[in-house]
C-alpha positions as CSV (number, residue, x, y, z in Angstrom):
1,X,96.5,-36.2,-18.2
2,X,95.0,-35.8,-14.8
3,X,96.7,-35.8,-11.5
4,X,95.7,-36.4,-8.1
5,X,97.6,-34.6,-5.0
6,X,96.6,-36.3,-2.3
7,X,97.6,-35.6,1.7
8,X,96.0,-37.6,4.5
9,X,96.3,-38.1,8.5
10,X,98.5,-40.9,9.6
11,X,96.7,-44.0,9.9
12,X,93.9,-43.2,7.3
13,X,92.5,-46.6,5.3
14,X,92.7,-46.8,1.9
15,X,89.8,-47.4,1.2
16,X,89.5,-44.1,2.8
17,X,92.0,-42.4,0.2
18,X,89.8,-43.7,-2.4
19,X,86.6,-42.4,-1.1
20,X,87.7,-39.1,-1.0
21,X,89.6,-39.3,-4.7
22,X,85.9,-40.5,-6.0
23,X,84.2,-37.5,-3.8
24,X,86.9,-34.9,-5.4
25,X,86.6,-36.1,-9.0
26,X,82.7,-35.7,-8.7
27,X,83.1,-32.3,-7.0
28,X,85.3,-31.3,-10.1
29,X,82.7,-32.5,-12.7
30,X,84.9,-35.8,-13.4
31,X,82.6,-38.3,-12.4
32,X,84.1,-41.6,-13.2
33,X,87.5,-40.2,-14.8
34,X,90.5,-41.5,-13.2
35,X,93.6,-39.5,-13.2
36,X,97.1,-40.7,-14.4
37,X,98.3,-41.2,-11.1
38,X,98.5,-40.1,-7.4
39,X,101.1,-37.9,-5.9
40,X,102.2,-37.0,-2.3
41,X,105.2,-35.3,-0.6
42,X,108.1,-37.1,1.3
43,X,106.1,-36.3,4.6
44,X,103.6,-39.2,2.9
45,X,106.0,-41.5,1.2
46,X,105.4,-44.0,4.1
47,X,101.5,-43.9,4.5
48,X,100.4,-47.4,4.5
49,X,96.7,-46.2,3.3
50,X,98.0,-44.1,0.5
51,X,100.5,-46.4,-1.2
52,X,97.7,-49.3,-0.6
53,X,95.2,-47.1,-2.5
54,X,97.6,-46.2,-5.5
55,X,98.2,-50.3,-5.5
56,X,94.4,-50.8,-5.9
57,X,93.7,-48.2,-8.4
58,X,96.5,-49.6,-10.3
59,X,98.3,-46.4,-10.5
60,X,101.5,-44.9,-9.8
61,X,102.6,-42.6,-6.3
62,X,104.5,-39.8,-7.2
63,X,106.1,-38.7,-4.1
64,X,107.6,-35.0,-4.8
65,X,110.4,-33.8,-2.7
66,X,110.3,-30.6,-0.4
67,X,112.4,-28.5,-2.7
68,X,109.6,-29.5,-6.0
69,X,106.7,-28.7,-4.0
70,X,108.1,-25.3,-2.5
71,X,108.5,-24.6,-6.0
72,X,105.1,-24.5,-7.0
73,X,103.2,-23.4,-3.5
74,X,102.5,-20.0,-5.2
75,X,100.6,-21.5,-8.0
76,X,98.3,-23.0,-5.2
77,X,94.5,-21.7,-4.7
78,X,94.6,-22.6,-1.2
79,X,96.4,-21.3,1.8
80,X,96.3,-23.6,4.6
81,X,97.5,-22.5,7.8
82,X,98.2,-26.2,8.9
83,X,99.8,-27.0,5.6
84,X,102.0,-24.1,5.9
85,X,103.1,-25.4,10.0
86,X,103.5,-29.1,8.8
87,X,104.7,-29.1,5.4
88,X,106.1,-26.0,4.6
89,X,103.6,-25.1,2.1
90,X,100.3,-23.0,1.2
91,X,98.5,-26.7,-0.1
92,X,100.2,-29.5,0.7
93,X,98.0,-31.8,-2.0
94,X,97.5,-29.1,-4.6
95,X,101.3,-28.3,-4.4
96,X,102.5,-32.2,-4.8
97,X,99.5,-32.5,-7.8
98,X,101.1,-29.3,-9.6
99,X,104.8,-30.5,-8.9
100,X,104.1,-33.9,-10.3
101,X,102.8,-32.4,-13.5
102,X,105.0,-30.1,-14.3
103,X,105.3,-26.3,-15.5
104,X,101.6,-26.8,-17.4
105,X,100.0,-28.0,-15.0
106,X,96.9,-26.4,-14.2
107,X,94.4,-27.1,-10.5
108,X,90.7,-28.0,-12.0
109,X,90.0,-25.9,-8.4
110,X,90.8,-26.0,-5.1
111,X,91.3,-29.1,-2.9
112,X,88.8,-31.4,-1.3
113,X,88.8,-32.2,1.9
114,X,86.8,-35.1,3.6
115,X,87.3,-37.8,6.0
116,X,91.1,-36.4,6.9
117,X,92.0,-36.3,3.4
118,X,92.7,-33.8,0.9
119,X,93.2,-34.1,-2.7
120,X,93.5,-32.0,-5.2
121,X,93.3,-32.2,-9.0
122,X,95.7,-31.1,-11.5
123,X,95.6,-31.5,-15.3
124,X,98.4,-31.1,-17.9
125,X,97.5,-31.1,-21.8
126,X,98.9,-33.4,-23.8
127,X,100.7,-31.3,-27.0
128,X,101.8,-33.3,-29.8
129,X,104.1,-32.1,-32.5
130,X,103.4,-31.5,-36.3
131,X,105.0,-34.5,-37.6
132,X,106.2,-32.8,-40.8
């Protein structure tokens, strides 16, 4: 399963958001995957263009609170001075991708950032039992 963490500027279009999600997957050698779904921190849960572009893509918004995301920011590859001012974190998108996949979750590399978006991708494999 493949997860987007996405963080934007106030204001910015969805078709924006979706844009830079295509530019990231390409960047990340997933051409034409889509993930699972998007996720975002509180300080996003209100972004018109974000929660329009999930609606388009058909997918769900995870929106991670403060505490998960903290939780993760050392497992980020990126330190970003403005993430760390604003959001209380090294990577705001790479932290809410991680938190929203869980413990396994793995970044495919560090975020994208394009048009006043950033998004990065997380994956999480799927294990499935022995059904003995």
């Amino acid at each position: 399963m493949m997860i987007a963490g996405i963080g934007c500027r106030r204001g910015t279009s969805a078709e924006v958001v979706m844009a830079v999600l295509e530019e990231a997957l390409a960047a990340a050698g997933k051409a034409g995957d889509r993930p699972a779904k998007l996720a975002t921190g509180t300080l996003k849960a209100d972004e018109v263009g974000l929660l329009d572009a999930a609606k388009r893509l058909g997918l769900d918004l995870a929106i991670l609170s403060d505490a998960e995301m903290e939780a993760v920011s050392d497992r980020t590859l990126t330190v970003s001075p403005h993430s760390v001012g604003h959001a209380g974190v090294s990577s705001f998108c790479e932290a809410a991708a991680l938190a929203a996949g869980g413990a396994s979750a793995k970044l495919l590399g560090p975020r994208h950032v394009s048009q006043g978006v950033t998004c990065a991708l997380a994956v999480v494999e799927d294990h499935v039992e022995d059904a003995a």
